[in-house]
N, C-alpha and C positions, 0 to 999 in steps of 0.2 A: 434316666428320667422316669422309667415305669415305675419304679421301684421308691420314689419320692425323695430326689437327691434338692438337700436344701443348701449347701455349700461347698463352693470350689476354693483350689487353691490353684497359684499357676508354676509350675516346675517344669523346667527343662521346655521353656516356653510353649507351654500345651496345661489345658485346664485338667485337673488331677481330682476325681469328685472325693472330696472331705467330711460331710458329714450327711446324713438323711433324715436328720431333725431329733434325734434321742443317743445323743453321745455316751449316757449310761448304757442303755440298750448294745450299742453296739461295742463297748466294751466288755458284755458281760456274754455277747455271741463271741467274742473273741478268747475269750477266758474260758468259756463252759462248754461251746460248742465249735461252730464254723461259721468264719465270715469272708465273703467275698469279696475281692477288691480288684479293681479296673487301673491299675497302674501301668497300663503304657505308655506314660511319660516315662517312664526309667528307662530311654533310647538303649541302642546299641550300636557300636563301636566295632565294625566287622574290619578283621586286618588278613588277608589272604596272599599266600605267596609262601616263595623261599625264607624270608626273613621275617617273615610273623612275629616268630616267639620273639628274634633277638629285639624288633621294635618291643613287641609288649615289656619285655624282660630292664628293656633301659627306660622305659616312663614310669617303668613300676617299681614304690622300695622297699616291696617286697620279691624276695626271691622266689621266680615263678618255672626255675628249672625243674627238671624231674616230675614237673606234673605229666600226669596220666590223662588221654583222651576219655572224656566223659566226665571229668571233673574239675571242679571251680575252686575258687580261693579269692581270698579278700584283698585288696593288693591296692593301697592307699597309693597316690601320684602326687609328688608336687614339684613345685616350679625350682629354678636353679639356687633360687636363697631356701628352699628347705619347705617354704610355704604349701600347704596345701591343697590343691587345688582340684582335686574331686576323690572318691574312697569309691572306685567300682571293683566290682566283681569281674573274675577272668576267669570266663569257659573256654575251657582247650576242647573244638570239635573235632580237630584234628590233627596233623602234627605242623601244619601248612596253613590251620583255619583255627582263628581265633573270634570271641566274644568279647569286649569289657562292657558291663552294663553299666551305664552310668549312673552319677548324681545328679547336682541340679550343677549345670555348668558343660559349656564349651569345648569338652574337650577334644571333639571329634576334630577341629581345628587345629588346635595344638597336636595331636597325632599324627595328622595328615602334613605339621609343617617340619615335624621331627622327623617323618620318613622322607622328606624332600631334601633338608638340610642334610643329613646324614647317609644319603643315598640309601637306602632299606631299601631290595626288590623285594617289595608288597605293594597292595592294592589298600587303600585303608578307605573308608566309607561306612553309612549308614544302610543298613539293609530293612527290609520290613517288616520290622520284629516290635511284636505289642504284649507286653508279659501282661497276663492277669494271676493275681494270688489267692488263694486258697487256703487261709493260715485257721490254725484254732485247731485244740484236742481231737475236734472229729472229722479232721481234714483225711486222716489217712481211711476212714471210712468212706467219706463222700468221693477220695479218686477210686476206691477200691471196688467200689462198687462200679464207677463208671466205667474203668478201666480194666480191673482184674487184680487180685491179692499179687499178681507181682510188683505192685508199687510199695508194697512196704518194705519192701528186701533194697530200695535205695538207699543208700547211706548218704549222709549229710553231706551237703554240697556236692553231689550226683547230678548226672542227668541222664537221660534216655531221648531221642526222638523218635517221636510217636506221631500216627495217622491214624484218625477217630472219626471217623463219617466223614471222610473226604478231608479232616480239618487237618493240617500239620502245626505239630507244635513240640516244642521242647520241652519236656518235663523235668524238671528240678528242683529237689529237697532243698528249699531255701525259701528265704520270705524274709520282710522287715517287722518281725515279731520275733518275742520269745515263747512262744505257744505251739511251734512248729508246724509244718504243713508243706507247701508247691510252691513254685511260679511255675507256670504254662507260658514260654516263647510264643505265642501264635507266629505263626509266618506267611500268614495270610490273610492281610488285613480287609479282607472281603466278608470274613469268616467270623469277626468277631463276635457281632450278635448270636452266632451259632454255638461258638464257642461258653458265651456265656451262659445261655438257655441249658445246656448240658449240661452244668456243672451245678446251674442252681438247681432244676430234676434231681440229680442225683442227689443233691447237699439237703432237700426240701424235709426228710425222712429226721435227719439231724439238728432241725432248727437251723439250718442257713440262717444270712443275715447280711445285707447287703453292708459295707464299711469301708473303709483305708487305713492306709497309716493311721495307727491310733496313738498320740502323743504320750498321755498318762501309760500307755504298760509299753509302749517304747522304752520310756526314761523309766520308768520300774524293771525293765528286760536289763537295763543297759547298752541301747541301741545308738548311735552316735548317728547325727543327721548333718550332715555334711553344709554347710552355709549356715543353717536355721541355729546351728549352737555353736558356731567359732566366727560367724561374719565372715568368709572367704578369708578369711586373715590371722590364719593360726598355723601353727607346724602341729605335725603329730605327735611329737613328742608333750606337748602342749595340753593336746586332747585325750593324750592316755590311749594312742593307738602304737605304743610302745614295742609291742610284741609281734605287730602285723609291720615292724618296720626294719629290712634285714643288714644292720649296720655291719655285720662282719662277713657280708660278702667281696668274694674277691675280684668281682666285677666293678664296675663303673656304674650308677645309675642315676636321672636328673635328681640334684638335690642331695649327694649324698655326703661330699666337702661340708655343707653346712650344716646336715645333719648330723658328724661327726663331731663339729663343734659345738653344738649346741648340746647334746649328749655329756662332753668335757667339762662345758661351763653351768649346765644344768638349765631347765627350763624356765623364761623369765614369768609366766601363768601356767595356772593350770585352771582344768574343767573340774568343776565340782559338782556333786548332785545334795542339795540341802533341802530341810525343809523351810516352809516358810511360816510365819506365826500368820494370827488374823482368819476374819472367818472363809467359809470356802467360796474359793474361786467358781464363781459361774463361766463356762466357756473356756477359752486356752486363750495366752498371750504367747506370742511372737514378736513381738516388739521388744527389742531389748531393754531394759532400765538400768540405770547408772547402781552400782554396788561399791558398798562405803564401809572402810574397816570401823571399828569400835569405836576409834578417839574422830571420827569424820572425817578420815582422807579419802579421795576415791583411789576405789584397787580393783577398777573393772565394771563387768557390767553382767547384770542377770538376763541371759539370752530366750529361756523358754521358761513360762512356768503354768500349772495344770492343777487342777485338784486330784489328787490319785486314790482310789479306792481301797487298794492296798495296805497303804500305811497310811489310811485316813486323815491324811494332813493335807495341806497345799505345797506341791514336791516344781523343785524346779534344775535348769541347768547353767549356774555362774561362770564364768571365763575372766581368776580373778589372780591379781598378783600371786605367786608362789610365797611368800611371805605371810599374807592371809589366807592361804586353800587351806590349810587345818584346822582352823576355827570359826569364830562365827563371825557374821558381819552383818550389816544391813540392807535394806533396797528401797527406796521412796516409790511407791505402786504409780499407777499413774493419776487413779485420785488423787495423789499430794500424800498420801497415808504412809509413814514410815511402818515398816515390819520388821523383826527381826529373820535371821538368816541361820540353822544350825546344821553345823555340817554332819553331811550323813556319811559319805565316800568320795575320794577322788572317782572320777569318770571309769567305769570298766575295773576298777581292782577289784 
């Protein structure tokens, strides 16, 4: 609120601050410099015990054997039809202690009812973990300074825990950008305001910039937002998280019967990233609009769309019959305004 926060959004049922009143601005801290962001709604999923990994290992489809303590992976979860249903991230703290950081969804439920059903000797729960991000070019300056030049010898999707003035926190080459940078675990939710005071000091030298999730160089990065671009109601395969999904394992995990069929039969949508004609978007939509082939059948629905700086157009994310993902289609805005729709990419190719 010091810092002059004009809009929230709410995730992971907790207010996520969104914007602080000049969306260029903070995309151009995000691009050129360092921007700071307060996402500790992205919970955590602590699973502790003898059976840690093998819980983690069978929610998750991706294969999470052979990871190494101290390092994370992407590791999409869905329901027994193949369905989706959150894309967190898995820190292995240790060989018995597990992280999934989540999306926007329930899943701490669903874990805790897979280790009951399936007897797992693990502990699964929410611990006190408030990640803030540190994303943008001169993020490995602003920790380097706070911390010390050993932070840039982390390699991507690393972490370390660290104590900083009494603060505990998990340091981790990661972020929901393509501009690189941290999340900070705090683990001490006492500590936050401390936590952030030292990061903005440090970041002050490099144009810091208070921000979030930033939509336009998300979908410019290629970043997949788990609910806001498939409605809870997509498979991976769907969304183009193809490669994060380990269909030739020789284990068992939920979802993976249907993901093999689906794979066989091929996917019935896919995510596209298109642009959009018409003048530029003021603001961001989140609201989906219905999406219309050429001859006016609907073939889906356009889930986000933004003005992007980048490719100075109005860039958006469709979730749209596999029939129409290669070419172009339509969207009626919610003025009533038809626009046309031209494909740029499947999602993430």
């Amino acid at each position: 609120m010091r810092h002059g926060l004009t809009h929230v959004t709410v995730y992971n049922h907790m207010y996520m601050p969104g914007s602080f009143g000049d969306p260029d601005e903070e995309y151009r801290a995000l691009i050129e410099r360092v921007s700071l962001w307060d996402v500790a709604c992205e919970r955590q999923v602590e699973v502790v015990g003898p059976d840690s990994e093998a819980l983690c290992q069978y929610v998750s489809s991706r294969d999470l054997r052979g990871m190494k303590t101290g390092r994370a992976r992407y590791a999409p979860m869905c329901n027994y039809d193949g369905i989706l249903i959150n894309d967190p991230m898995a820190l292995k703290l240790a060989d018995d202690r597990w992280w999934l950081s989540i999306a926007d969804s329930d899943v701490l439920l669903w874990c805790q009812a897979v280790a009951a059903e399936h007897k797992f000797d693990c502990h699964v729960f929410e611990p006190d973990v408030s990640p803030l991000g540190v994303q943008g070019p001169m993020a490995d300056n602003t920790m380097s300074d706070l911390l010390g030049d050993w932070v840039r010898e982390i390699p991507f999707f690393a972490f370390k825990e660290v104590e900083y003035a009494g603060i505990p926190f998990v340091l981790c080459r990661s972020g929901w950008s393509g501009q690189g940078g941290f999340e900070l675990f705090l683990q001490d939710s006492n500590r936050g305001l401390d936590l952030w005071d030292a990061v903005w000091t440090a970041g002050e030298r490099y144009g810091i910039h208070p921000g979030g999730p930033t939509l336009n160089e998300r979908i410019e990065s290629d970043l997949f937002s788990y609910r806001a671009d498939c409605g809870a109601d997509a498979s991976p395969l769907e969304v183009g998280l193809d490669r994060y999904v380990s269909l030739g394992r020789d284990d068992d995990f939920i979802g993976k019967e249907s993901l093999l069929l689906e794979r066989e039969q091929g996917p019935k949508r896919r995510l596209v990233k298109a642009f959009l004609s018409g003048a530029r978007f003021e603001g961001i939509s989140e609201s989906a609009w219905p999406a219309q082939s050429i001859d006016g059948r609907t073939c889906g629905e356009v889930r986000v769309a933004v003005w992007s700086p980048k490719y100075q157009s109005n860039l958006c994310l469709a979730l749209v019959s596999s029939e129409v993902a290669g070419g172009p289609f339509r969207t009626q805005l919610p003025t009533g305004e038809m626009v046309d729709a031209s494909h740029l990419a499947y999602f993430a190719e």
